[in-house]
C-alpha positions as CSV (number, residue, x, y, z in Angstrom):
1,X,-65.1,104.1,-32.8
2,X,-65.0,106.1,-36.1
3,X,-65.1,104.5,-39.0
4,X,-62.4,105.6,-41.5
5,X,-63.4,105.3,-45.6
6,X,-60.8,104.9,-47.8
7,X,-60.7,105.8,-51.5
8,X,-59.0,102.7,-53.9
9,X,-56.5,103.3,-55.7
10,X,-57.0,102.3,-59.4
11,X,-54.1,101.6,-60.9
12,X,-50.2,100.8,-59.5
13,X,-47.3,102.1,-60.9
14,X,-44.2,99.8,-62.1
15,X,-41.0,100.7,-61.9
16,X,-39.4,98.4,-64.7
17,X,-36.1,97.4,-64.1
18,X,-34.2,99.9,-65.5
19,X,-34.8,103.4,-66.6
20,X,-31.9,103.7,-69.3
21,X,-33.2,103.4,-73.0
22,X,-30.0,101.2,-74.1
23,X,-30.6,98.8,-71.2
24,X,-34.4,98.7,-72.1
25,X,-33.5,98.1,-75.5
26,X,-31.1,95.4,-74.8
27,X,-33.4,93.6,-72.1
28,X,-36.6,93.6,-74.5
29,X,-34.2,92.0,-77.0
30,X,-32.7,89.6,-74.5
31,X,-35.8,88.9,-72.8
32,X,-38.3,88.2,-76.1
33,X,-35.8,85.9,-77.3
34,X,-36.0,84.4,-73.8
35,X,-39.5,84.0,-73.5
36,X,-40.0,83.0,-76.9
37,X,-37.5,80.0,-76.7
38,X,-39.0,78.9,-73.5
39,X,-42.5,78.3,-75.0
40,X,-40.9,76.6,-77.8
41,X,-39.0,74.5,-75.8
42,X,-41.7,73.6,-73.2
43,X,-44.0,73.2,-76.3
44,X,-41.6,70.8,-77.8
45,X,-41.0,68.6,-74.3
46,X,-45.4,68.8,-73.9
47,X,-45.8,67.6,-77.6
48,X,-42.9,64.7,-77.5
49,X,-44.0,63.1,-74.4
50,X,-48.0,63.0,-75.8
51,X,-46.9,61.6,-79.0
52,X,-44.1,59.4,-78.2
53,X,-46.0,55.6,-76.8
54,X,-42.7,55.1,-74.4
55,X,-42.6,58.4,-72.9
56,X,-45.8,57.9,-71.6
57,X,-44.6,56.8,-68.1
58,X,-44.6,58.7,-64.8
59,X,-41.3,60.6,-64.9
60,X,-42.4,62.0,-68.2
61,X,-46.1,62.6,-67.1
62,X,-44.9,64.8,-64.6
63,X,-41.9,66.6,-66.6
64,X,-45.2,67.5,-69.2
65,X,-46.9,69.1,-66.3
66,X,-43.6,70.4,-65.2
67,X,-43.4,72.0,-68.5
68,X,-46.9,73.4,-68.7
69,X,-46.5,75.1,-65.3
70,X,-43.3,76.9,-66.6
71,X,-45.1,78.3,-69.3
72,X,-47.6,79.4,-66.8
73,X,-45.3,80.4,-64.8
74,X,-43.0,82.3,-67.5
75,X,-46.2,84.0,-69.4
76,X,-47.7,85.8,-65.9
77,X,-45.9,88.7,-66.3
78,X,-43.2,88.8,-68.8
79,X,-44.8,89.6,-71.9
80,X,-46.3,93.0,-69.8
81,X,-42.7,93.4,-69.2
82,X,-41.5,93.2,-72.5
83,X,-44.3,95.2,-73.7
84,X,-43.8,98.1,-70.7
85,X,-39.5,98.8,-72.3
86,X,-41.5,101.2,-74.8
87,X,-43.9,102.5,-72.2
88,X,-43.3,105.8,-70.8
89,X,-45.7,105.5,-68.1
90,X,-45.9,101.5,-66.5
91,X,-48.8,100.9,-65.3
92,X,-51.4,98.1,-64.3
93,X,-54.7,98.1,-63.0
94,X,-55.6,97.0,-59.8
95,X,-57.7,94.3,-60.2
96,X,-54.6,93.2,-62.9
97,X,-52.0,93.5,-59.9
98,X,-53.6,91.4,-57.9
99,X,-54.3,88.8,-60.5
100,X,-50.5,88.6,-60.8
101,X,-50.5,87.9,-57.1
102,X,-52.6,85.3,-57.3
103,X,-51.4,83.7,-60.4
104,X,-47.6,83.7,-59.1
105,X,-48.7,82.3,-56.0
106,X,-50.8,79.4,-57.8
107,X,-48.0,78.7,-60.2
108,X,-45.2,78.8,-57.6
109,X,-46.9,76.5,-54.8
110,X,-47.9,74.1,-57.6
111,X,-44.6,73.7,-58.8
112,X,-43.0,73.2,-55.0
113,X,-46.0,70.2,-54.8
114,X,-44.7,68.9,-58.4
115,X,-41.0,68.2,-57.8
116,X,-41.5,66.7,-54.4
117,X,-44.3,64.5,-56.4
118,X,-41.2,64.5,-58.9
119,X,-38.7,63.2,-56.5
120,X,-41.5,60.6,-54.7
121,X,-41.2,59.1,-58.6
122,X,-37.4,58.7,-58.6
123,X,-37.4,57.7,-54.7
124,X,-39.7,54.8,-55.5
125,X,-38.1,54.2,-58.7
126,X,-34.6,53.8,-57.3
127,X,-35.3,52.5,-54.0
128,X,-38.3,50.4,-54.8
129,X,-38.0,49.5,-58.1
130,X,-40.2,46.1,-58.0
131,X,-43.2,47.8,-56.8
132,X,-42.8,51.2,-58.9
133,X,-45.5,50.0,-61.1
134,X,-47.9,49.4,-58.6
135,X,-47.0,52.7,-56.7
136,X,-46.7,54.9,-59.4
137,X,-50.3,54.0,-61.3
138,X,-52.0,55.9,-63.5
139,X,-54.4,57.0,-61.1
140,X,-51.6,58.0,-58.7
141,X,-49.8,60.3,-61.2
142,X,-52.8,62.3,-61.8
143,X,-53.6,62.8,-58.0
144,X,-50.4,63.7,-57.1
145,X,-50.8,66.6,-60.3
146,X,-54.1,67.4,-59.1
147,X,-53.0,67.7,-55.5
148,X,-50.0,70.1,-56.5
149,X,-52.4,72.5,-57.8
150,X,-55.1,72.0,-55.5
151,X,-52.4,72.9,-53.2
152,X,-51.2,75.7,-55.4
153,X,-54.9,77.6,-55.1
154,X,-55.3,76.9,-51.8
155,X,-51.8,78.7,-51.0
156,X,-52.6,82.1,-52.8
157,X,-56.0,81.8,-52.0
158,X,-54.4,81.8,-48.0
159,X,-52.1,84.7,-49.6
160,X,-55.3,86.7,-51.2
161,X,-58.0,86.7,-48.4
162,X,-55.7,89.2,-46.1
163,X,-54.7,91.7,-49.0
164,X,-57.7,92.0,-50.8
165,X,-59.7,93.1,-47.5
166,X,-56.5,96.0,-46.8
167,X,-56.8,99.7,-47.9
168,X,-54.7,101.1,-50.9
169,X,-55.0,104.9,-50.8
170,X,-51.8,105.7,-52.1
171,X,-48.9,105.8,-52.4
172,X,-48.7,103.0,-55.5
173,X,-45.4,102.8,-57.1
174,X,-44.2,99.0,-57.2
175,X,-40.5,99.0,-57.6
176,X,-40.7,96.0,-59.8
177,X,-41.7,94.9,-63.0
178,X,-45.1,93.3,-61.9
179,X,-47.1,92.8,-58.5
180,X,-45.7,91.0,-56.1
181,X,-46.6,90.5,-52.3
182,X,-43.8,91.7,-50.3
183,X,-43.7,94.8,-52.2
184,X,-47.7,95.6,-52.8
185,X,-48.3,95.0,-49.1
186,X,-46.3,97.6,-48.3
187,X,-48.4,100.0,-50.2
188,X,-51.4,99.7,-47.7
189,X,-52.5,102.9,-46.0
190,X,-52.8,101.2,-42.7
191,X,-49.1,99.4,-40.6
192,X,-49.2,96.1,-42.2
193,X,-45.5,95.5,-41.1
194,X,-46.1,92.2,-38.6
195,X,-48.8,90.9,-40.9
196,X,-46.5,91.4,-44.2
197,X,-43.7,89.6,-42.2
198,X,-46.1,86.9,-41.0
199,X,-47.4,86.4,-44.6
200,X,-44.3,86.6,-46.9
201,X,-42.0,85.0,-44.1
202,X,-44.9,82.1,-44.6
203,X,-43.9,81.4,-48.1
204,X,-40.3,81.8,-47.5
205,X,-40.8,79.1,-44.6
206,X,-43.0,76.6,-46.9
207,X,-40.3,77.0,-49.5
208,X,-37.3,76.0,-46.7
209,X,-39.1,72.7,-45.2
210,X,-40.0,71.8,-49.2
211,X,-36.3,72.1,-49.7
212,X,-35.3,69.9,-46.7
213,X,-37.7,67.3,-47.9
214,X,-36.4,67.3,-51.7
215,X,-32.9,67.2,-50.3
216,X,-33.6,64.0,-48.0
217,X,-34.9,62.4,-50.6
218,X,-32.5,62.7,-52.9
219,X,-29.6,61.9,-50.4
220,X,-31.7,58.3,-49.7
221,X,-31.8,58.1,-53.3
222,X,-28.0,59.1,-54.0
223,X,-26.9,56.6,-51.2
224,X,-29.2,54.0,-52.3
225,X,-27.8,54.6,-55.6
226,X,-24.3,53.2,-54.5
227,X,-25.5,49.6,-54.1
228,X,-27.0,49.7,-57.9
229,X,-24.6,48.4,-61.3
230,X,-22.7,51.3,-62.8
231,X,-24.3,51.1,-66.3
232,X,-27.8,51.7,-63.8
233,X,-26.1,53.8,-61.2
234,X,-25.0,56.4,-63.9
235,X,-28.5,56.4,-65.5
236,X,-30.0,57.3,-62.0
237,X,-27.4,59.7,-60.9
238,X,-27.7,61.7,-64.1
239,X,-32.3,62.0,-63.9
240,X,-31.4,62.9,-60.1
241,X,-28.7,65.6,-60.7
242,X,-30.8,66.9,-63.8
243,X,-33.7,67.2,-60.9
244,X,-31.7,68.5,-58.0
245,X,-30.8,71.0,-60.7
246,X,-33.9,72.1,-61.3
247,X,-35.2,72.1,-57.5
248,X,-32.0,74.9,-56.7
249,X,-32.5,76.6,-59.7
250,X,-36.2,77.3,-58.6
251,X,-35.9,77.2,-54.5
252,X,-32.8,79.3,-54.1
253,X,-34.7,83.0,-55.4
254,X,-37.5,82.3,-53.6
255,X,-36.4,81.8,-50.3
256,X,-33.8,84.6,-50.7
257,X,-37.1,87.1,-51.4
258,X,-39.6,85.6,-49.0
259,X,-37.4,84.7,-46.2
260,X,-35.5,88.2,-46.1
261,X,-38.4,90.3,-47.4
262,X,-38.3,94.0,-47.6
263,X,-34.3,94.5,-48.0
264,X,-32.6,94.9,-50.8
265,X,-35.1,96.0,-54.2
266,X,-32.5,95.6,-57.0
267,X,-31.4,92.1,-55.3
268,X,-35.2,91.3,-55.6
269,X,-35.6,92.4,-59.2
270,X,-32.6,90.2,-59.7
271,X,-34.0,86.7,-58.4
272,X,-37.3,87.6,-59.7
273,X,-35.9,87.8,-63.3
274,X,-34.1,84.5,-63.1
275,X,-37.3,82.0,-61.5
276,X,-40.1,84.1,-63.5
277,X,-37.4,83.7,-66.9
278,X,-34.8,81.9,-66.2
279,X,-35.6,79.0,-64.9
280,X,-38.8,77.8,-67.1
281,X,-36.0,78.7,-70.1
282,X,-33.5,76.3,-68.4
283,X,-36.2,73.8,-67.6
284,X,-36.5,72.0,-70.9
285,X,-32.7,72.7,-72.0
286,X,-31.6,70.1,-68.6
287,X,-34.0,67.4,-69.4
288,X,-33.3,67.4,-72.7
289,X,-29.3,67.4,-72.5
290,X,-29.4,65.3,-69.2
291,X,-32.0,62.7,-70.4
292,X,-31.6,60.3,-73.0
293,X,-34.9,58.9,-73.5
294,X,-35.9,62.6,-74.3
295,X,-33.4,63.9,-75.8
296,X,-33.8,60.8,-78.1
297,X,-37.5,61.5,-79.0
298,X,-37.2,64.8,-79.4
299,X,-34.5,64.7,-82.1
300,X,-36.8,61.8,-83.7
301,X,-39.7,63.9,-84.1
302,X,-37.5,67.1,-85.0
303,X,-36.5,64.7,-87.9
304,X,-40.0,63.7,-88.5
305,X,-40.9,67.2,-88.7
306,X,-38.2,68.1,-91.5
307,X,-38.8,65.0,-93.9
308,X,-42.3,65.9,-93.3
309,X,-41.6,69.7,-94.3
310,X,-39.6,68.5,-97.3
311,X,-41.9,66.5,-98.5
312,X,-44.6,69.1,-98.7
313,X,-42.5,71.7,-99.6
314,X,-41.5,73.1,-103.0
315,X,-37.6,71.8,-103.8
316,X,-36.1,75.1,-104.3
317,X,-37.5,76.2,-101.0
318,X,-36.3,73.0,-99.0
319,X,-32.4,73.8,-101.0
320,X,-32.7,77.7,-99.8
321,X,-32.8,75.6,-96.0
322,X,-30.6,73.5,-96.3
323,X,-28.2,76.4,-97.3
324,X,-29.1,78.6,-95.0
């Protein structure tokens, strides 16, 4: 049989989400504002829970790791996007497309792993509340972290070692605003249409059975709930909806663009936007609002921060604050 050689392409070609200027101009507003209030926020959640003695307990240990992942997970492609609204030619190398591949992949399946070791802490905490301490050790908290991204590598890894061995001789325009499997495999100068399905329909199905899980857990825990006093039945409900929150906030986009690959590109673009920005931004805002230890610390060592500032600070410079 012949052997056939095919040339690599070197670069791929995004397509942005929008080709007006105005909209450009409004999203690379919108979204650096975005971006740049999501670091600061998950900065802010990372820093309080590692400086605050009583935070330091499992639910917090894995919200700080829930954090860093959405930084992660919010700085993979977005500031290339930002940077690409000026652009008049988006591109990205090949070697830098697949490295979004893998790092979306590794960021995503980690997070999946981290709220069902997230909801684990509030199904023990609720259901089994005499033997949380012993459950829910130190050593426990840091193997269910290191699991999730174990797991996380592991899953794009599994994602990686078909794509990287297919042929990319053209065409390469990616009708997104960075690299992502159902859309690059599609590029691939050989009919890759049962593996793509077989592949992206994969994540879309790990995503689905994570889902179920995370939802029977938290109906056990909502039930369990019932037979708890009100004073500790309203403290649970509120860390379980501020969670369920979060786990359809982050679940919903992705199986709508890896169960029902390959359909609709603008619908895509959409869902992508709101887990790779969205939801990291949100992130912090819910725990903070919905949890009162947090919310609590944080405005404690906002307060710190300003006495601290004012201390150090020339008067007429604190005043020109104050009035501002």
């Amino acid at each position: 049989m012949e052997r056939l050689n095919y040339s690599r392409v070197p670069e791929f070609v995004l397509l942005g989400l929008t080709d007006s200027p105005e909209l450009q101009i409004f999203f690379f507003v919108t979204f650096s504002i975005f971006y740049l209030m999501t670091m600061l926020g998950n900065c802010l959640i990372l820093f309080t829970v590692l400086s605050t003695s009583h935070l330091h307990a499992p639910m917090f240990f894995l919200l700080s790791n829930l954090s860093l992942i959405d930084m992660c997970l919010s700085s993979f492609a977005t500031p290339k996007m930002i940077m690409d609204f000026f652009a008049h030619h988006k591109t990205i190398s090949f070697e830098g497309c697949i490295s979004q591949i893998f790092l979306l992949h590794l960021f995503t399946g980690t997070e999946i792993v981290l709220l069902i070791s997230m909801s684990f802490d509030r199904y023990i905490a609720i259901c089994k509340p005499l033997y949380y301490t012993t459950i829910m050790s130190q050593k426990v908290c840091v193997g269910l972290v290191v699991t999730s991204w174990t797991v996380g590598f592991l899953h794009t890894m599994s994602q990686l070692v078909f794509i990287l061995y297919l042929p990319f001789c053209g065409p390469n325009v990616v009708d997104s605003f960075f690299c992502d499997l159902p859309l690059v495999i599609q590029l691939a100068c050989i009919d890759t249409y049962v593996l793509g399905i077989f592949m992206v329909s994969s994540s879309g199905v790990i995503a689905i059975v994570s889902l179920l899980l995370l939802l029977i857990s938290y109906i056990v825990v909502l039930v369990t709930i019932r037979d708890h006093s009100s004073i500790g039945s309203s403290k649970a409900l509120s860390t379980c909806t501020s969670h369920f929150i979060v786990v359809l906030m982050f679940f919903v986009p992705c199986i709508f663009i890896y169960v029902w690959p390959f359909t609709n590109f603008l619908v895509d673009k959409i869902l992508s936007v709101f887990y790779t920005i969205f939801t990291p931004f949100l992130n912090p805002l819910i725990y903070t609002l919905r949890n009162q230890e947090v919310r609590t610390a944080v405005k404690k060592k906002l307060n710190t921060q300003y006495f601290t500032f004012g201390k150090t600070t020339p008067h007429y410079i604190v005043k020109g604050l104050e009035r501002s």
